[in-house]
FITORZA-765585 format. One record per residue: z, x, y of N, C-alpha, C in turn; residue in one letter. Coordinates in Angstrom, 1 decimal. Each point is the difference from the previous one (the first is absolute). Example, Ala and Ser with C-alpha at 12.3 -4.5 7.8 and 13.67 -1.06 7.14 Angstrom:
BEGIN
7.8|13.2|-5.7|0.0|-0.9|1.2|0.0|0.9|1.2|A
-0.7|-0.4|1.1|0.0|0.9|1.1|0.8|-0.8|1.1|S
This chain:
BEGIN
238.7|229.1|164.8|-0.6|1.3|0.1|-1.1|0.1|-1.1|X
-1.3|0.3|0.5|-1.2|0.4|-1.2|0.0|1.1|-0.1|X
-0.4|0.4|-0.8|-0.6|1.2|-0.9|-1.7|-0.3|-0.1|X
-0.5|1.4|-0.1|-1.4|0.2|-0.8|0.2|0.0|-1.3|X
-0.1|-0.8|-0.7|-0.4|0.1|-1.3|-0.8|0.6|-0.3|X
-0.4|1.0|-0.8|-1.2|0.6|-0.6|-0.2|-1.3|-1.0|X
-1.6|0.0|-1.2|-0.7|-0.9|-0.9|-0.7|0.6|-0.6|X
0.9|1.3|-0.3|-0.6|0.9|-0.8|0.2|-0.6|-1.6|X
1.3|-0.1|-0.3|0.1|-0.7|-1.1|0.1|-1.5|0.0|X
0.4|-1.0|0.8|-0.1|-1.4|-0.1|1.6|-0.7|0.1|X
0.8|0.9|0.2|1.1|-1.1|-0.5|1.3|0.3|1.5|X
0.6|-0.4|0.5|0.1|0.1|1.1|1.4|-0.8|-0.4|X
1.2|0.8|1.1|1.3|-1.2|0.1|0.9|0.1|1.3|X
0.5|-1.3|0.2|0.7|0.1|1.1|1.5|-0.3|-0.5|X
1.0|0.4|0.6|1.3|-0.6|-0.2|0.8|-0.3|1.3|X
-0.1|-1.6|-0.1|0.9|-0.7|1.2|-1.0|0.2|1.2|X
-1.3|-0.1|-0.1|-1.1|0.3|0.5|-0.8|1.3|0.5|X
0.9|1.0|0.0|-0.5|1.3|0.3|-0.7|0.4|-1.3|X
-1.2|0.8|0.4|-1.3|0.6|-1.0|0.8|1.2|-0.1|X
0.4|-0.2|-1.1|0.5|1.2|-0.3|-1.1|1.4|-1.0|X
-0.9|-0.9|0.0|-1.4|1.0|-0.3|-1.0|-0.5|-1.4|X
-0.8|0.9|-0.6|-0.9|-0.2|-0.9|1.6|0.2|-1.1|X
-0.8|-0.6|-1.2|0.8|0.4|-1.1|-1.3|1.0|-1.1|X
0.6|0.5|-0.2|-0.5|1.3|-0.7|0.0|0.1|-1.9|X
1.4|-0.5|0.3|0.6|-0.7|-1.4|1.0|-1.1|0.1|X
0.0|-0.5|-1.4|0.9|-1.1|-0.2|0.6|0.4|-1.2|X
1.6|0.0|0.2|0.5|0.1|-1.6|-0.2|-1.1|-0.4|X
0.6|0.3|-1.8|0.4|-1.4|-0.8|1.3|-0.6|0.1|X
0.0|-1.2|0.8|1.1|-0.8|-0.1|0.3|-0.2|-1.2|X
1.1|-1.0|-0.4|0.5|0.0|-1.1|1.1|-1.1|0.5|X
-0.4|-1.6|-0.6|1.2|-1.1|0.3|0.9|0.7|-1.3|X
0.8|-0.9|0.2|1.4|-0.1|-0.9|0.7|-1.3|0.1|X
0.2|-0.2|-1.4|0.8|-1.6|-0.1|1.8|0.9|-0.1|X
0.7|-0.3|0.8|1.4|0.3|-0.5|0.7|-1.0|-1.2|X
0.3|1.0|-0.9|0.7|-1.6|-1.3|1.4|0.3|-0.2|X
0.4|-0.4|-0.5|1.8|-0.3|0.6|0.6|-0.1|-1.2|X
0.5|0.9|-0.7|0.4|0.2|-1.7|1.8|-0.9|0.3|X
0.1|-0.8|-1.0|1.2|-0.7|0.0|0.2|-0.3|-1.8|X
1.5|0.2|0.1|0.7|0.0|-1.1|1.7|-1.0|0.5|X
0.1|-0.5|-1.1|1.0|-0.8|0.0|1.2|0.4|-0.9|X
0.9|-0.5|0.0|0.8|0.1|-1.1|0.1|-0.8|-0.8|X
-0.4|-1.2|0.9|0.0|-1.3|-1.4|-1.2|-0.1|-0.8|X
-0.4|1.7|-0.2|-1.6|-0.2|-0.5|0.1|0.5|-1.2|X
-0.2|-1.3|-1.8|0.0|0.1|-0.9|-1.0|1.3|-0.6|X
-1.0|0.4|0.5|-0.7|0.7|-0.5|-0.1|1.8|0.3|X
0.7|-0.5|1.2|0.2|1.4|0.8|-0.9|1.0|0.8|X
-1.3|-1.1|0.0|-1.4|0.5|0.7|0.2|-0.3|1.8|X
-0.9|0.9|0.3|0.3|0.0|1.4|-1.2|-0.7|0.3|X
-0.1|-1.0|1.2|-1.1|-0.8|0.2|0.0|0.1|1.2|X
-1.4|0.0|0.4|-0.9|0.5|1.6|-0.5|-1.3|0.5|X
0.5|0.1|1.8|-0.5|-0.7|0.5|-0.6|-0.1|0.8|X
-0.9|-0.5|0.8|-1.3|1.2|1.0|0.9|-0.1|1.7|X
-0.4|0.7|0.8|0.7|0.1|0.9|-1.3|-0.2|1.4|X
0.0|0.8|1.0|-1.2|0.1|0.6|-0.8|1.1|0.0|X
-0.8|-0.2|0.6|-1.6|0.5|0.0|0.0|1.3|1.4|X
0.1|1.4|-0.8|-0.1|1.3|1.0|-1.1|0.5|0.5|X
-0.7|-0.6|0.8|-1.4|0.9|-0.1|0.1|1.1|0.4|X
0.8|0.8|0.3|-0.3|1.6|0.0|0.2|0.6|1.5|X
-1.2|0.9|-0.8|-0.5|0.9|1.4|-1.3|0.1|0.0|X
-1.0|0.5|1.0|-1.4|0.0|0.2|0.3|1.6|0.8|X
-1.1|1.2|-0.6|0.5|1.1|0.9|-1.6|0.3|0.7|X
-0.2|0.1|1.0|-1.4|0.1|0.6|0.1|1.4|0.6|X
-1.5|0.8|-0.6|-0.5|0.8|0.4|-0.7|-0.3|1.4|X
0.2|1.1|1.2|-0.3|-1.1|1.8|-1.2|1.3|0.3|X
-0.4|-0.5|0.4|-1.1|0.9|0.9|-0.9|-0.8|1.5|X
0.9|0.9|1.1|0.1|-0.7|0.9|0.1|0.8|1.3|X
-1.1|0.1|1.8|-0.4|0.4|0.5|0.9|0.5|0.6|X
0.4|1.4|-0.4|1.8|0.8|0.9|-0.6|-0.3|1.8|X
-1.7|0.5|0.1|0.5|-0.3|1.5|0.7|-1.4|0.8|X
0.1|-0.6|-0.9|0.6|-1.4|0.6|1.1|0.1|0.0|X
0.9|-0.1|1.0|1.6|0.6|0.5|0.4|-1.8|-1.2|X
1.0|0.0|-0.1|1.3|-1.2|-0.4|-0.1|-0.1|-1.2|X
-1.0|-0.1|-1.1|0.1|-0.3|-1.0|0.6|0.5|-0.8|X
0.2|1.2|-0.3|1.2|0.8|-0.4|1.8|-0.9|0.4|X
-0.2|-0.2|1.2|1.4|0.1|0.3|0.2|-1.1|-0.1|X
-0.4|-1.0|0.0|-0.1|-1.7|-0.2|0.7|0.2|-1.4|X
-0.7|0.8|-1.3|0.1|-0.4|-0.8|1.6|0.0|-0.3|X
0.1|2.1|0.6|1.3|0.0|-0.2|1.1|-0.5|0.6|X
0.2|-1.2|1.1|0.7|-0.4|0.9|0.4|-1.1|-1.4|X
-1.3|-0.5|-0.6|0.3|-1.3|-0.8|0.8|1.0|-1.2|X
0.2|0.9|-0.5|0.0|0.6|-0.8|1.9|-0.2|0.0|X
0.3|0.8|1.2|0.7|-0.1|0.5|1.4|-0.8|0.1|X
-0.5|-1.0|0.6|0.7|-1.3|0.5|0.4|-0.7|-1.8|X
-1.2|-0.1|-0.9|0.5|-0.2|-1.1|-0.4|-1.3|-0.3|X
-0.9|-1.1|1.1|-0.2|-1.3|0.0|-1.4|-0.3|-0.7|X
0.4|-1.3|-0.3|-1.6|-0.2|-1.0|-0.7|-0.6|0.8|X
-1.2|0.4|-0.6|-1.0|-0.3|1.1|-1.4|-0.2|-1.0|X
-1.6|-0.6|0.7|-0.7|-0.8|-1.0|-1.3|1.2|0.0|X
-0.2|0.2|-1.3|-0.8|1.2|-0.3|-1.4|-1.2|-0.4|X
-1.0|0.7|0.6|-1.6|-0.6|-0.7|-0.8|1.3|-0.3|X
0.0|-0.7|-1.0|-1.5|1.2|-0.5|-1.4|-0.7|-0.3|X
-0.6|0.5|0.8|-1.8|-0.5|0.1|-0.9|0.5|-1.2|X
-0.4|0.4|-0.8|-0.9|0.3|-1.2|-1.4|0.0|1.0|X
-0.5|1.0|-0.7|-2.0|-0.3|0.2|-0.4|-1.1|-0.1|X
0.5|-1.0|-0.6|-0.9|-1.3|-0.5|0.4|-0.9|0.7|X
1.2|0.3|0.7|0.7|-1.3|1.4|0.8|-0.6|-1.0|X
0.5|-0.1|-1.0|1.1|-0.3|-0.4|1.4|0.9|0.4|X
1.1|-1.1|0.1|1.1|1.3|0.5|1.2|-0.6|-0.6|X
1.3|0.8|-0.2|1.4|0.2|-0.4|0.7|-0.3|1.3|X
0.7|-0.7|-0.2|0.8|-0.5|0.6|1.9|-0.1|-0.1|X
1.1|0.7|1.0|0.7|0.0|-0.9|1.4|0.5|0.9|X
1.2|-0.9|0.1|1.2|0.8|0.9|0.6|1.4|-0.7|X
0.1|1.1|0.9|0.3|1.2|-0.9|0.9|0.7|1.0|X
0.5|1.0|-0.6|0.9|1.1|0.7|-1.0|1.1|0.1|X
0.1|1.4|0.5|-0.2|1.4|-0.1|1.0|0.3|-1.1|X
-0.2|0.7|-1.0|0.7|0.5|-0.8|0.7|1.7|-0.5|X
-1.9|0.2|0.8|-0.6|1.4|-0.4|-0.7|0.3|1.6|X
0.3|1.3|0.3|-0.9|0.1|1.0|-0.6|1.5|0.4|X
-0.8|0.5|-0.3|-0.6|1.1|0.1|-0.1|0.5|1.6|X
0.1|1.3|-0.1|-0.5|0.9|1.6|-1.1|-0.1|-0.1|X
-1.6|-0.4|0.7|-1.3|0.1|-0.4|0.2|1.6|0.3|X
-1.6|0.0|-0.5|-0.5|1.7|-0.4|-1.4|-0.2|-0.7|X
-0.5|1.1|0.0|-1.5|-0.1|-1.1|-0.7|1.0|1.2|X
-0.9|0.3|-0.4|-1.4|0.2|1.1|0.2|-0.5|1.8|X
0.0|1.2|0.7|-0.5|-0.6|1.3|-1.4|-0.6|0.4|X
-0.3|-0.3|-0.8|-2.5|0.0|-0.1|0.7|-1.9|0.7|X
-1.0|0.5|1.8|0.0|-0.9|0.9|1.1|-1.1|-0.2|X
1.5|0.3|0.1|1.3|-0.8|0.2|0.3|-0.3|-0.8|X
-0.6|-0.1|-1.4|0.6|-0.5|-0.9|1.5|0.2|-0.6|X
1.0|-0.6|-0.4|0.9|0.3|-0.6|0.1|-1.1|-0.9|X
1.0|0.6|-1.3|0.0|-1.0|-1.1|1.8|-0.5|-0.6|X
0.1|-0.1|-0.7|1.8|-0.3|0.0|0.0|-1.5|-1.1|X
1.0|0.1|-1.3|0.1|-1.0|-0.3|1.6|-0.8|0.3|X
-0.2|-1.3|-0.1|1.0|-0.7|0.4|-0.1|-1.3|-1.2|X
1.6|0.1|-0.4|0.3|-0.7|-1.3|0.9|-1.5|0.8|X
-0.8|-1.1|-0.2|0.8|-1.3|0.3|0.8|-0.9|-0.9|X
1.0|-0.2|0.0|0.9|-0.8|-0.7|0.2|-2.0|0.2|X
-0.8|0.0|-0.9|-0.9|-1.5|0.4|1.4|-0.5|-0.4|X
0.1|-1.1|1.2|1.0|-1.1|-0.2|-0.5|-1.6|-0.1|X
0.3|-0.4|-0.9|-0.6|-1.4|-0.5|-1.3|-0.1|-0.5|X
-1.0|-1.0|0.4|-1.3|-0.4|-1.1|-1.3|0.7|0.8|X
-1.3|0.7|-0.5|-0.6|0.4|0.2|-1.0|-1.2|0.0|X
-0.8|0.0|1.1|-1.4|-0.7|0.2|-0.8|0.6|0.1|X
-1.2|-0.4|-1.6|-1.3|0.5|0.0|-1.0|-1.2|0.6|X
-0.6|0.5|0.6|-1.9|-0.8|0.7|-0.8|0.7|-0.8|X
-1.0|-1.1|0.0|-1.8|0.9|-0.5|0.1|0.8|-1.0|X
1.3|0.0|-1.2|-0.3|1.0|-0.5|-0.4|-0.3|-1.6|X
């Protein structure tokens, strides 16, 4: 299923191939190393010592701006939303570099904003699972 993307702002995403619209905004992600505090008993000094664990990249929450007169994209999103399955989010940038990345729906907004020619807007918070791929950037 396509979408119109608008190119008003440049940055554009699909998830599991549906256009789920322009992006409007991008929050700040934020990785995280998990570290793993351990203490012993056979430990002379009685200090606790850290060991690294894996690597959380987060969440990405995208601001969407995307053509309401197009019937499914709404309901696509929330079907995946739904069901609860991971699925592969791309985000395109103005400059054709893109994010790449297996994620959940985390967050999911009712759109709303302005009716000015079908527009509706809505954000939606992804729950990145595993390693993120940057291109071009």
């Amino acid at each position: 299923m396509a979408t119109k993307a608008m190119k008003i702002w440049g940055t554009t995403a699909t998830f599991d191939g549906v256009t789920i619209g322009e992006i409007k905004t991008v929050g700040k992600g934020k990785r995280k190393r998990e570290i793993i505090e351990v203490f012993t008993t056979d430990s002379t000094d009685e200090q606790v010592e850290k060991i690294s664990s894996g690597i959380n990249n987060g969440q990405l929450t995208l601001g969407v701006v995307y053509d309401g007169e197009v019937a499914g994209v709404y309901k696509s999103l929330d079907t995946k939303f739904v069901a609860g399955t991971v699925g592969t989010l791309l985000v395109t940038m103005k400059n054709g570099s893109t994010l790449s990345m297996d994620a959940l729906i985390g967050e999911f907004e009712t759109p709303g904003g302005e009716a000015k020619g079908g527009m509706a807007e809505y954000e939606v918070t992804f729950e990145i699972s595993g390693t993120i791929t940057v291109t071009g950037a």
